[in-house]
N, C-alpha and C positions, 0 to 999 in steps of 0.2 A: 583629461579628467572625464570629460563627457563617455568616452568611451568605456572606461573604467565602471563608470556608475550605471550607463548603458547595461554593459555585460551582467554588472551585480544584480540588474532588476533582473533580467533575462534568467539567470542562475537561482535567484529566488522564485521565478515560476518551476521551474525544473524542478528545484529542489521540495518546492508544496506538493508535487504529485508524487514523488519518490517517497517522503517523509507520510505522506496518507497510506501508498498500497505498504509502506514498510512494519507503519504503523497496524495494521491490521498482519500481519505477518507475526510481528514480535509478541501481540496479545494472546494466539494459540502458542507460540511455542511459550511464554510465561507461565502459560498454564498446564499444559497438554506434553509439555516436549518434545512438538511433532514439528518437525522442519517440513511447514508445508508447502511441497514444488509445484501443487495444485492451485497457489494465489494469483498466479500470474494467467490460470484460464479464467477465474473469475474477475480480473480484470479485463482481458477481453470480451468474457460475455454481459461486460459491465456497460462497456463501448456498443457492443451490438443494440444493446436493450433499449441504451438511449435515440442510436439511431433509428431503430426501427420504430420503435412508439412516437417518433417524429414524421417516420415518410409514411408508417402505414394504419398511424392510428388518428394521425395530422393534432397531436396533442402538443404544446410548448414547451419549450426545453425547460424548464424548472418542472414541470408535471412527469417528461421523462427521463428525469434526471430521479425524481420521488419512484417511480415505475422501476426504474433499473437498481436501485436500491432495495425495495421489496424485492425483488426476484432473484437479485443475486445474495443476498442474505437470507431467502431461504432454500435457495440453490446452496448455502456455504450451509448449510442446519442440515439439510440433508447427506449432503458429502461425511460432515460427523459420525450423523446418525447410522448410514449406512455404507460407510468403509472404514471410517477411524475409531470408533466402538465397540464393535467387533474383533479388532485385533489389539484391545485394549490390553490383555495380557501376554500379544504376544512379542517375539526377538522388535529390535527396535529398529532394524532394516526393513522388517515388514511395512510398517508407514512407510519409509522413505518410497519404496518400491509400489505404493497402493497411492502414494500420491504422484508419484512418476504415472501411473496407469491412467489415473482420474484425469491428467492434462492432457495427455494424448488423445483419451475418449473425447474429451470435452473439445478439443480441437478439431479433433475429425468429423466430430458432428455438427460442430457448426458451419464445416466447409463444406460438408453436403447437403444443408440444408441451403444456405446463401452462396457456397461461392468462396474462391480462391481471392476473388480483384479488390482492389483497395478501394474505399467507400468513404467520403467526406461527411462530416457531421454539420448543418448548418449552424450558424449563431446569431441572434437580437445584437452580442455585443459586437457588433465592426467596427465604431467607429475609432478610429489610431487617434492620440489626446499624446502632446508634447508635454512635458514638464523640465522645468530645468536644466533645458537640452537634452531630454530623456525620452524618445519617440514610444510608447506602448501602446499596443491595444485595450481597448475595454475586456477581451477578455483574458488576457493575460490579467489585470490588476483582477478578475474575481476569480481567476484562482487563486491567487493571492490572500484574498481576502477571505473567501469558500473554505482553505485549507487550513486558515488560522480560526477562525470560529469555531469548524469541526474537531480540530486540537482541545481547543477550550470549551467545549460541551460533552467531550469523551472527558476531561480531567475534572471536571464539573462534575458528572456522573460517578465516575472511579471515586471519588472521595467523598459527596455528598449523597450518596444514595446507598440503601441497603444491600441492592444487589451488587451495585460497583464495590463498594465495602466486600464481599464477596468473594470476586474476582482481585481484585488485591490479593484479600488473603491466601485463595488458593495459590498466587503465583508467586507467594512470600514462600509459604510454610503449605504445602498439601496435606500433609498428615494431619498439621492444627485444625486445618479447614475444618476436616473430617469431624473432628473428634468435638471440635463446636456444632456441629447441625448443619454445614453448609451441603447444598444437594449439589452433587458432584456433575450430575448427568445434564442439570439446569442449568449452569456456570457453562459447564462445555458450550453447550446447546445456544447459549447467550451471545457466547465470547465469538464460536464461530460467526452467528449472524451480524456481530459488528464488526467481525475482520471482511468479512463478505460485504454489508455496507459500506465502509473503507475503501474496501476495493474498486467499488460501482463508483463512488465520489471521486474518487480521482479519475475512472478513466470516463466519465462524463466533463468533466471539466477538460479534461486535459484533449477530447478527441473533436474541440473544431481547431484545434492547431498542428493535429497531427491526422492520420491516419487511421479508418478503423479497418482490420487483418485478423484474418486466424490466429497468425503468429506474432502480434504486438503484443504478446504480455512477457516474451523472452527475456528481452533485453532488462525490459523494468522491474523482472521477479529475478534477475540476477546481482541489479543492482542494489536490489530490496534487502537481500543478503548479504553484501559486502557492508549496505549501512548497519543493517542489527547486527554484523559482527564486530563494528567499529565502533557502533554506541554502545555494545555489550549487550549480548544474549537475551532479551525478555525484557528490556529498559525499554521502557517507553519514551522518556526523555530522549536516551541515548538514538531511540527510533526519526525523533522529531530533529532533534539539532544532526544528527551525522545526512539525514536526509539533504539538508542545508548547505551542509559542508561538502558534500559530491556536489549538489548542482550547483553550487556557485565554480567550485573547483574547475570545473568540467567546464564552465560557460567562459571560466576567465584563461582556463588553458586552450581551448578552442581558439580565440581572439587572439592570444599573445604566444601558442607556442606552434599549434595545427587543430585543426579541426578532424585530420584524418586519425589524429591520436584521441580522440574525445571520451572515446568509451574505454580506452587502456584508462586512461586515468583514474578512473574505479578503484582499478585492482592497484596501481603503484601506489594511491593514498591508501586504499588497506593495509600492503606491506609495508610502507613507513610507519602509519596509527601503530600497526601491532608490532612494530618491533619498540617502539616508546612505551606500551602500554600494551601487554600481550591481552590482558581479559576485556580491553574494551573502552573507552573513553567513562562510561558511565555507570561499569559491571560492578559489585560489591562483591569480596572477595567472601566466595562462601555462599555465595545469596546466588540464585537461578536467574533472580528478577529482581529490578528495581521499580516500583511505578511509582 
């Protein structure tokens, strides 16, 4: 049993940073329709930002954890502005292919400015805390905690504020948006900066336990995809629990089945969800988006 609940916490950290960068993922396409393969560079240069404003500006990790948020939210406002705007009326492979460009750029440039080699993030939280025969670290339990708060102040916002009101509607109904006064360009402009925020949050938290790399937003912008296609297209819901549902899956198949299989497990819970429920654990049939 220890082990069990072991794995579960372990799978519920995993599953708060997949459920955040997925969550900022399924926000642009609820609005925008743009399957952005560009999320996974702003996650890494979410990672960088924190580390660096740690070794070279010697600022505390919650100030560049706030650092690497601004920067990569408006690193995500300008990606909009100045690639996905532009081809706003055009073929709809065009994104795909302007966002396949954007990652590539954005990875090569940060491998020549820093560096190919893997780079450790420090942390305040080290100290490992037992509970009910449940060995964690401190900073495992704030992401935990980081990821749920940030959940509940995006849902807080989307529903109690005018502009979340807003983004709702665009990702409901576009045309109504329109045709009430919402500003189309503002909403985009918004929505990126919180998926780009999104993105920084998780990979601030989630990089004193792993690794920071040019190429660590791969794995996690693939699996980011497999949960909004299992929680359903633009569902935010679907974005938060299917995020849950991989990493605990992933932490408990690890444990009890291989660890060498950890990341197959993605794709064989995709094709099971979708053949029980082709449009999605959370999708509305009809509807683009659920938030």
């Amino acid at each position: 049993m220890d082990v069990l609940l072991q794995q579960i916490v372990n799978g519920l950290t995993v599953g708060s940073v997949y459920s955040l960068v997925a969550l900022g993922l399924t926000l642009v396409y609820g609005i925008l329709h743009i399957p952005n393969f560009a999320h996974g560079a702003l996650y890494m240069v979410g990672g960088y930002i924190t580390l660096l404003s740690m070794t070279s500006l010697g600022v505390p990790y919650f100030v560049a954890m706030f650092i690497a948020i601004l920067v990569v939210g408006v690193l995500a406002m300008m990606m909009q502005r100045l690639v996905f705007h532009p081809l706003r009326h055009s073929p709809p492979i065009h994104d795909k292919i302007a966002a396949i460009g954007v990652l590539l750029f954005l990875e090569a440039l940060v491998q020549l400015i820093w560096g190919a080699e893997y780079r450790s993030v420090t942390t305040p939280f080290t100290e490992v805390i037992s509970i009910l025969g449940i060995t964690v670290t401190q900073q495992r339990i704030l992401i935990i905690f980081a990821a749920v708060i940030v959940m509940i102040l995006l849902q807080l916002f989307l529903k109690k504020t005018k502009t979340g009101s807003a983004i709702v509607a665009m990702s409901q109904n576009r045309e109504g948006a329109f045709l009430v006064g919402v500003n189309a360009n503002k909403v985009a402009l918004l929505t990126f900066f919180i998926s780009g925020a999104l993105a920084a949050v998780a990979a601030s938290i989630a990089s004193p336990i792993n690794l920071v790399y040019p190429g660590m937003g791969h794995l996690v912008i693939l699996k980011a995809f497999v949960i909004i296609i299992i929680g359903g297209m633009g569902s935010i819901p679907g974005a938060i629990v299917g995020g849950y549902i991989l990493g605990i899956t992933e932490s408990l198949g690890a444990t009890f089945i291989s660890s060498t299989y950890s990341d197959l497990i993605a794709f064989v819970l995709l094709v099971f969800i979708l053949t029980m429920r082709p449009q999605g654990l959370f999708a509305k049939k009809g509807a683009h988006a659920n938030a």
